[in-house]
C-alpha positions in Angstrom: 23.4 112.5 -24.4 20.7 109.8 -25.4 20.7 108.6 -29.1 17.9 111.0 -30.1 19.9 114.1 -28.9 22.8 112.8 -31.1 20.9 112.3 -34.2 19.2 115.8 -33.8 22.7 117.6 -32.6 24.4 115.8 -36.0 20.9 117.1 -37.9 21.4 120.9 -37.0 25.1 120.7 -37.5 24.5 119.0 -41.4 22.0 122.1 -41.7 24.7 124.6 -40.4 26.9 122.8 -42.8 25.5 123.1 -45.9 23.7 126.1 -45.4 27.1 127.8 -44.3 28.5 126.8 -47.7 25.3 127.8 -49.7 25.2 131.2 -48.3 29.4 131.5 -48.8 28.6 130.3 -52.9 26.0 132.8 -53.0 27.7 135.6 -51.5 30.6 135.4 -53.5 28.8 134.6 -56.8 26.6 138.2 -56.1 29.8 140.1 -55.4 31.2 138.8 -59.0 27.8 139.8 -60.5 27.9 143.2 -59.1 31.7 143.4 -60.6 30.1 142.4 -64.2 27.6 145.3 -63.4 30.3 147.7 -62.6 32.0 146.7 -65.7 29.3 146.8 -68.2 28.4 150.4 -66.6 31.9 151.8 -66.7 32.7 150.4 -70.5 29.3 152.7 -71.6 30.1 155.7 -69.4 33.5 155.6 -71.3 32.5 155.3 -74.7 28.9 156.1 -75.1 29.8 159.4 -76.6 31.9 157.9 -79.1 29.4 155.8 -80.2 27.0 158.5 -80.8 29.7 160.2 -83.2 29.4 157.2 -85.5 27.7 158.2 -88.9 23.9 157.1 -87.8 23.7 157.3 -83.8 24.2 154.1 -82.1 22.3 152.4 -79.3 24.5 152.1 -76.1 22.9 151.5 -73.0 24.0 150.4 -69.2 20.3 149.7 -67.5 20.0 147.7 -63.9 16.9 146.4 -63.6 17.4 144.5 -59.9 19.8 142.7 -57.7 19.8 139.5 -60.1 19.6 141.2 -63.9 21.1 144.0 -65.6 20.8 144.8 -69.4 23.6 145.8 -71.9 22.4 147.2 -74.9 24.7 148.2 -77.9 23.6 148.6 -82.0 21.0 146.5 -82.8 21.4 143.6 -79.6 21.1 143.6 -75.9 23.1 141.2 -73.6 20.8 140.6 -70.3 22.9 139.7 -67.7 20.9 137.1 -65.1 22.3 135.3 -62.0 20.4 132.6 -60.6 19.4 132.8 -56.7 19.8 129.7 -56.0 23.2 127.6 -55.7 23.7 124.2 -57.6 26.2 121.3 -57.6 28.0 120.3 -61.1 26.5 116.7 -61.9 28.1 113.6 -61.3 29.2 112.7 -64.7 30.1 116.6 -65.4 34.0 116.3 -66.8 35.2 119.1 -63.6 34.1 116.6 -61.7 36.7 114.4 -62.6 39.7 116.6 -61.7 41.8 116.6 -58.8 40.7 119.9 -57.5 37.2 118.6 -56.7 38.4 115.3 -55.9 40.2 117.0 -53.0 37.2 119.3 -51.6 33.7 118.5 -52.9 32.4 121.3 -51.4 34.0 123.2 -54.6 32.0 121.6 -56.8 29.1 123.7 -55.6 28.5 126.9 -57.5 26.5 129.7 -58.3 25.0 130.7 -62.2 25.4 133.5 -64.4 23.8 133.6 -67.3 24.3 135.9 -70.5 21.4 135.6 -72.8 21.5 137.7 -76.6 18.1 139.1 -78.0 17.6 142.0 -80.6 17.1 145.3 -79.1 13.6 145.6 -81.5 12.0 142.8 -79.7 11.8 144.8 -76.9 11.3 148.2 -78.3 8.4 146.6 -80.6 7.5 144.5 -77.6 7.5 141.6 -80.0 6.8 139.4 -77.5 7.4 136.0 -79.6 10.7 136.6 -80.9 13.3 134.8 -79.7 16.7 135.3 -77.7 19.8 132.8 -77.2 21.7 131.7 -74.3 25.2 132.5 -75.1 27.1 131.8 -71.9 26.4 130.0 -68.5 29.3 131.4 -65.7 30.1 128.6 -62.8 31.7 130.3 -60.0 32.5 128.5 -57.2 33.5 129.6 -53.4 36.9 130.2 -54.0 36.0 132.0 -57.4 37.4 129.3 -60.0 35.1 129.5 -63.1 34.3 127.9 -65.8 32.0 129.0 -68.9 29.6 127.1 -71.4 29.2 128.6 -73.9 29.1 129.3 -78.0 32.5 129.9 -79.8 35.3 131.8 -77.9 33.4 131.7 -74.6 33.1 128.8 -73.8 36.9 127.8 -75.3 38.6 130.6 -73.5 36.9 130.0 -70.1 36.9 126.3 -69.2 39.7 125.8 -66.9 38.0 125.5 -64.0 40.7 124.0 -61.5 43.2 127.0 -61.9 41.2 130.2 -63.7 39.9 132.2 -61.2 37.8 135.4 -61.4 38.8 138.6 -60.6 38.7 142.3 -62.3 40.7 141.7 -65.6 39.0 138.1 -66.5 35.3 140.0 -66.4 36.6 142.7 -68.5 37.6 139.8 -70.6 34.4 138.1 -70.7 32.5 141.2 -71.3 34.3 142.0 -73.9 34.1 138.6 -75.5 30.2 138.0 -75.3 30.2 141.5 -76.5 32.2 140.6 -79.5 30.7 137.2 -80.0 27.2 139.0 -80.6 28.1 141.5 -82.9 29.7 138.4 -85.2 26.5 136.6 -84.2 24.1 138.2 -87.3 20.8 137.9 -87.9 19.4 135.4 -91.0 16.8 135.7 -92.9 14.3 133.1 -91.6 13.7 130.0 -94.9 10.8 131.3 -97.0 8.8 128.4 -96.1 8.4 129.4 -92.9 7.2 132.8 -93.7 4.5 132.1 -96.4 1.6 131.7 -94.7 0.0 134.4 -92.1 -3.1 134.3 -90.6 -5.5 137.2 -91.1 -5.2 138.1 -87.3 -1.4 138.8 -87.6 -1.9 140.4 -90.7 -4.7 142.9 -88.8 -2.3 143.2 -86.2 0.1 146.0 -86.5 3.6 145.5 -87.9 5.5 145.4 -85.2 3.6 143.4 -83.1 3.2 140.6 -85.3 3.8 137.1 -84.4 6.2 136.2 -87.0 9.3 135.0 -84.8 12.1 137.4 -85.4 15.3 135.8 -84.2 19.2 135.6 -85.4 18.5 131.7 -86.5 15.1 130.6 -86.6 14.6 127.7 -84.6 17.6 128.3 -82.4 17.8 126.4 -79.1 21.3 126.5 -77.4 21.3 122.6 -76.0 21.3 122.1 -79.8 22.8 124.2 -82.4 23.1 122.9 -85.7 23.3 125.7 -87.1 26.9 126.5 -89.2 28.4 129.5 -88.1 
């Protein structure tokens, strides 16, 4: 075999490499996704007519909108459930890149993304179209399902031990249950009167509900950033 052979036979086998492990990640992240799915579906089925008993009729809703995103809706929030379709590998200076358990196999520091993002279930009944919603938890799971969470509060404390924590039917019923919980204590603020004075003539002609006054649980929110005492 003549030099060029060998660099194109080491080429493919690189691409069957990575690939391999891409499609592995992905795989396995999609069957945890479709466990969340279950979850979030079974936890309404159970309870949904409770709910309705309360004193005013609650909102509680399972609704799967594709392979990638599913919606939880309960009271007044709904948790959208997204996994990315793509695979990534933790950054360089990430701290789970320091620990033993990549150091031994790199190939575990590649993982895919779930993401649980909180908005107000008016913004979408209203179709208010510029209020806001909040990333409140990013799921890493890698090929061998170990996980790890960022997140606000209790979800990101309770889920960071990546080396030993893997996933499996009991830890999702624990994370559902804990972004679940996390959003009901997560309440909405009136916005600072400054920011409300003024209105243009155009959103005042525009129905109520359709305004484009931002309606979100803290004004200005941005996850990366949260200054915001809670």
């Amino acid at each position: 075999m003549n030099q060029q052979s060998t660099k194109t036979s080491d080429l493919i086998k690189a691409i069957i490499k990575k690939g391999t492990l891409k499609q592995e990640v992905y795989h396995k992240t999609l069957d945890i996704f479709n466990e969340f799915k279950s979850q979030s579906k079974t936890l309404v089925e159970n309870n949904k007519e409770i709910v309705k008993k309360a004193k005013f009729p609650l909102l509680f809703e399972f609704s799967n909108h594709s392979a990638f995103e599913f919606q939880l809706k309960f009271g007044s929030d709904i948790l959208i459930f997204f996994m990315h379709s793509n695979i990534f590998e933790l950054p360089r200076d990430h701290e789970v890149m320091k620990t033993p358990y990549i150091k031994d196999d790199k190939t575990r520091s590649y993982g895919g993304l779930i993401h649980i993002f909180n908005f107000l279930a008016d913004s979408f009944r209203y179709n208010r179209t510029n209020d806001l919603g909040y990333l409140i938890g990013r799921i890493f799971v890698n090929r061998e399902l170990h996980y790890f969470i960022e997140g606000k509060r209790e979800i990101g404390l309770l889920y960071n031990n990546f080396s030993y924590a893997r996933l499996n039917q009991k830890t999702i019923k624990s994370i559902l249950h804990s972004a679940i919980l996390y959003t009901l204590n997560f309440d909405l603020l009136t916005p600072p009167f400054d920011n409300m004075k003024e209105v243009t003539v155009q959103e005042m002609q525009t129905t109520l509900d359709a305004m484009s006054i931002r309606t979100g649980k803290r004004l200005g929110f941005r996850f990366q950033a949260d200054q915001v005492e809670e």
